[in-house]
C-alpha positions as CSV (number, residue, x, y, z in Angstrom):
1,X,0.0,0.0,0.0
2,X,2.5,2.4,0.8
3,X,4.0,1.5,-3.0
4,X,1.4,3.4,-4.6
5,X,1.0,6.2,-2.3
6,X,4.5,6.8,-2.8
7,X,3.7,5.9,-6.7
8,X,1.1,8.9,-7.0
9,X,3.1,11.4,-4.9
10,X,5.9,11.0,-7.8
11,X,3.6,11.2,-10.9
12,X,2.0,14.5,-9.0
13,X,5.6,15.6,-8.6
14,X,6.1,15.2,-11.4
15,X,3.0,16.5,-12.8
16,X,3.9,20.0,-11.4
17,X,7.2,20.1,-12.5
18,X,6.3,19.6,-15.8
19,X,3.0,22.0,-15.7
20,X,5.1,24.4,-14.1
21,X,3.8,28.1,-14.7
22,X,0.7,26.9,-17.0
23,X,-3.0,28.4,-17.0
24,X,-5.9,26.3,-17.4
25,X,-7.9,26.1,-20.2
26,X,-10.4,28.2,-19.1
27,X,-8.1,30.7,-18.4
28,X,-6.8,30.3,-21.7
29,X,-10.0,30.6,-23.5
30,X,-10.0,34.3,-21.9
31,X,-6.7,35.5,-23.0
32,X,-7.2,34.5,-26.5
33,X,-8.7,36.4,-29.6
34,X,-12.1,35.1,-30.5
35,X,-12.4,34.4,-34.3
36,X,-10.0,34.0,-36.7
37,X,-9.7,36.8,-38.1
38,X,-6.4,38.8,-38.8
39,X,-4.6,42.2,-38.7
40,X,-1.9,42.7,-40.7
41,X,0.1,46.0,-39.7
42,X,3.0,47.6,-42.0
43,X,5.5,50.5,-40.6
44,X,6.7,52.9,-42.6
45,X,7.7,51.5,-46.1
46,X,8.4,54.9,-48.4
47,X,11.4,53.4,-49.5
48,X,9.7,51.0,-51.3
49,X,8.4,51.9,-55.4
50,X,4.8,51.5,-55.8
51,X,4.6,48.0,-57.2
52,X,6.6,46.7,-54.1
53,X,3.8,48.2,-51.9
54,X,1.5,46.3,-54.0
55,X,3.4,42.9,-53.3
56,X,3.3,43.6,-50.0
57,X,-0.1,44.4,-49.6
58,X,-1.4,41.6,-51.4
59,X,1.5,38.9,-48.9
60,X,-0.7,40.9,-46.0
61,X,-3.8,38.1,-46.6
62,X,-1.3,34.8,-47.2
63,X,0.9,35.3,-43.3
64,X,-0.8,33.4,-40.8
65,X,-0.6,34.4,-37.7
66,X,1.6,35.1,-35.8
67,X,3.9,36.4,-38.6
68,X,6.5,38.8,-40.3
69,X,8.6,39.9,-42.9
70,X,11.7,41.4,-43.1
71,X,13.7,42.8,-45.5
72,X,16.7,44.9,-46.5
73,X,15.8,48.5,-47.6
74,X,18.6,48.3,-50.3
75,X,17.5,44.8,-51.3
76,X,13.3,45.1,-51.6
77,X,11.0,42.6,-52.0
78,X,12.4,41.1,-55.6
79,X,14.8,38.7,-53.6
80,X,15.0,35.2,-54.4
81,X,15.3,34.6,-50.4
82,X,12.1,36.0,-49.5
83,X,10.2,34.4,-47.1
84,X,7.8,35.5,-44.6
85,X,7.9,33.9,-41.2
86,X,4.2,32.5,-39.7
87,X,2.6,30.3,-37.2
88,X,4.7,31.3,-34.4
89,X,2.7,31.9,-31.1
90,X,3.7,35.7,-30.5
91,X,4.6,38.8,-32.4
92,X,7.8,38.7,-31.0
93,X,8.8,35.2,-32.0
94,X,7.7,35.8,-35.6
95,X,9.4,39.4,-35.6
96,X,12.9,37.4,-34.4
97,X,12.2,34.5,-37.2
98,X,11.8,37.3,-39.9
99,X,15.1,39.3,-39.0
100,X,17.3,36.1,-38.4
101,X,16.0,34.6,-42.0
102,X,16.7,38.4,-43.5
103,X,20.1,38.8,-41.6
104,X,21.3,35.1,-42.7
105,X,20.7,35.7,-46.6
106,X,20.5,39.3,-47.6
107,X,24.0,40.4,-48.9
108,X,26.8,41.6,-46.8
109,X,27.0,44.8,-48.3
110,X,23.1,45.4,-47.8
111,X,21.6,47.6,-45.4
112,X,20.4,45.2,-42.3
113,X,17.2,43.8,-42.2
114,X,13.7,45.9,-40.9
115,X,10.7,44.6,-40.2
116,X,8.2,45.5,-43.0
117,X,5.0,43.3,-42.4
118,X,3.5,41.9,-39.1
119,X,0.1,40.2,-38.7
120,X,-1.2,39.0,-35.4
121,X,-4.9,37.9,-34.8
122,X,-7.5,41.0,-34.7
123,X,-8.3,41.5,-30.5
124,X,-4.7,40.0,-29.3
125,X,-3.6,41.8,-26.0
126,X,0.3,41.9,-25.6
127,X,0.4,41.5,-22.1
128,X,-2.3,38.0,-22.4
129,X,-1.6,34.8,-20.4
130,X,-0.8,33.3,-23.4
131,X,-0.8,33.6,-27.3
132,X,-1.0,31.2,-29.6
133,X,-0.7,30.2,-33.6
134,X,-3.5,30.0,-36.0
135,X,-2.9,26.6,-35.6
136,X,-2.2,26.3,-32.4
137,X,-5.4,28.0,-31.0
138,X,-7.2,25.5,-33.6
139,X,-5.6,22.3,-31.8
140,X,-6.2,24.1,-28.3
141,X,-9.9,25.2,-29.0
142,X,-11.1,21.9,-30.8
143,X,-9.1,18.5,-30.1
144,X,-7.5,19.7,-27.0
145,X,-10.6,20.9,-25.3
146,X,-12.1,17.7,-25.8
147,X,-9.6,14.9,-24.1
148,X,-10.4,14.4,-20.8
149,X,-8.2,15.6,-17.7
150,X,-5.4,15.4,-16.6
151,X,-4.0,16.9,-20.0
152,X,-1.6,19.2,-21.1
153,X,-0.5,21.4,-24.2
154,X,2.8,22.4,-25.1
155,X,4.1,24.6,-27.1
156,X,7.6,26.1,-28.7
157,X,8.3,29.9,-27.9
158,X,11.0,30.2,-30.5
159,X,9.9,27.6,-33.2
160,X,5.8,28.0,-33.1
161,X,5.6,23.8,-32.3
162,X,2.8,22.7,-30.4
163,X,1.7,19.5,-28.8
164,X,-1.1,17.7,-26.7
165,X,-1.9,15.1,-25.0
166,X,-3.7,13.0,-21.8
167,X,-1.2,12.3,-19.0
168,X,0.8,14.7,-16.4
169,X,2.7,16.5,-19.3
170,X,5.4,14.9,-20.8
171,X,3.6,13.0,-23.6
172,X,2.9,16.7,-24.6
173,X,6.0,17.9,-24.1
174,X,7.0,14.7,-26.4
175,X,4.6,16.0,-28.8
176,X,5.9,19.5,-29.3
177,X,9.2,18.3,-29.0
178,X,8.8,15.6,-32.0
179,X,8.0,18.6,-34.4
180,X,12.1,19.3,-33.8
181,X,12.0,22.1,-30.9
182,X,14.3,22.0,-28.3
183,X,12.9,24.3,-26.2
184,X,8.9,23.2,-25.8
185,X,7.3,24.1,-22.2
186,X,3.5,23.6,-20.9
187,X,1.8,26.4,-21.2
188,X,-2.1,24.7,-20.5
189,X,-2.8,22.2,-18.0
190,X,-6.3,20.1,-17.0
């Protein structure tokens, strides 16, 4: 008897230490956007020619969220390297991946890389308890939300990775950390 009393007081150490900081999902339900819908915000571009603003307006529509693009002013958008970085699970994450992809192929005599697009879902608070991809807040709203407790989803600050699963954690951890991030915490826990 005292086996699996000591059995259940590790799994809900464990458990803990896994879940660490994480919010439940009701909690989560109330610091993310309702809908899907998107808001796609671009600084100051004048150094761009009109048919450049063009492109850019019409890449507004095709970044999910979270995303960005970056660029060099003396390169543009007519780079063979261009690529817009989305599905990370804040603004800043998808600001970082859009400068370090900029910085890492632009030329070296080019003027370093700004910022030039940034969608994030319409109603997202900066300061929330969490924030989430389009996919992510898919997963989170309609398969997660349906296991049964104890559950937890993970996800990848850096990368945008998610995962889910039953159990005290780790399978989801496991989960987000199969999509090839190395740095995947729980952020939900049930």
């Amino acid at each position: 008897m005292k086996r699996t009393v000591l059995s259940i007081g590790l799994a809900g150490l464990l458990a803990t230490s896994a879940w660490g900081d994480a919010i439940s999902f009701k909690e989560a339900r109330k610091s993310l956007p309702n809908g899907k819908r998107v808001v796609a915000t671009v600084p100051d571009v004048a150094f761009l020619d009109e048919k450049q603003k063009s492109i850019l307006d019409g890449i507004k529509s095709s970044v999910p969220y979270y995303g960005a693009l970056a660029i060099s002013p003396d390169e543009g958008l007519f780079v063979e390297w261009l690529q817009a970085a989305g599905q990370h699970h804040s603004a800043a994450a998808a600001r970082q991946a859009a400068l370090s992809h900029c910085e890492a192929n632009r030329k070296t005599s080019s003027a370093g890389c700004i910022v030039v697009l940034e969608v994030a879902p319409k109603g997202a608070k900066p300061q929330a308890a969490l924030s989430l991809s389009a996919d992510g807040y898919s997963a989170l709203r309609g398969e997660y939300r349906k296991l049964k407790a104890p559950k937890g989803f993970a996800i990848s600050p850096t990368t945008g990775s998610f995962g889910f699963a039953k159990g005290d954690g780790g399978r989801a951890l496991d989960a987000c950390e199969r999509a090839g991030a190395k740095d995947c915490k729980i952020v939900v826990a049930d």
